[in-house]
N, C-alpha and C positions, 0 to 999 in steps of 0.2 A: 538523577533517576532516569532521565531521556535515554543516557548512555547507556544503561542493562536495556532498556527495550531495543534499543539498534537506533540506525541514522535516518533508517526507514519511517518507524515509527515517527520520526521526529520530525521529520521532512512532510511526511502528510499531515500532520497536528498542525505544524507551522504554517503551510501551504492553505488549509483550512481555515485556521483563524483569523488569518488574510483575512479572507474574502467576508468574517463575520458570522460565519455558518457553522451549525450544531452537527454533530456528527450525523444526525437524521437528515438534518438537510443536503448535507453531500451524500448519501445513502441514496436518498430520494431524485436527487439530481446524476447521478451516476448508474444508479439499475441496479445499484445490490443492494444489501442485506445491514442493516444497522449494525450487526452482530460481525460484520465484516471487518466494517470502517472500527469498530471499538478493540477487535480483535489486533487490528493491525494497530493500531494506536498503542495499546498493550504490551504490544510486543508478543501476543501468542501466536499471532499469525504471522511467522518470519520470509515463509517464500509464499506471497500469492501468486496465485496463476497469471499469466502475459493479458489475458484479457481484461482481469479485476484493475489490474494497474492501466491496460488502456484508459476500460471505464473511468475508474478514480483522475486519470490525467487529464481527461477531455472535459470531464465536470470542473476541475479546477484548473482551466485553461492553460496545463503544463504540456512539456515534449512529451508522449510516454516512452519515448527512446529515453530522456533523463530521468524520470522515474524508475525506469526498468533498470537503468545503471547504476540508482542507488540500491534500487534492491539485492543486485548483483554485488556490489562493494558490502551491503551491509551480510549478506549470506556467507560469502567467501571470510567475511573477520569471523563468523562463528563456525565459521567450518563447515557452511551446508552448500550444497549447489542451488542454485535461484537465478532466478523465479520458479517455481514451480509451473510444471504444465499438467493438463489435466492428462486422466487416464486414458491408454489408448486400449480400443477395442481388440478383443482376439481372433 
């Protein structure tokens, strides 16, 4: 099942469970959104933005260079460009 949601998905699950912590609790500890963390755990959230993965890496004492690189391998196997970046203004 980890494999349909991506390497992403799997890598924050894993990386989380480490540490013992509910997906609220890295929500909490990172600045985003519960719906974030379960999203990308899911697998609906495939490219997040460069900052959510800071966030996410610095809560779970990772590179977020290495985060962002699996994001990058897990987008490219589905065919999308990632991380996503937010929108720019006109």
């Amino acid at each position: 099942m980890a494999e349909s949601r991506g390497e992403l998905a799997a890598a924050l699950r894993a990386a989380r469970t480490t540490h013992g912590w509910s997906q609220a609790a890295l929500a909490a500890r990172a600045g985003v959104h519960l719906s974030t963390v379960a999203d990308i755990e899911a697998g609906r959230i495939r490219r997040p933005h460069n900052r959510t993965l800071a966030s996410l890496a610095a809560a779970l004492a990772l590179r977020s260079a290495d985060l962002a690189r699996v994001a990058r391998r897990d987008a490219a196997a589905r065919g999308l460009r990632g991380p996503g970046r937010p929108p720019t203004e006109c």
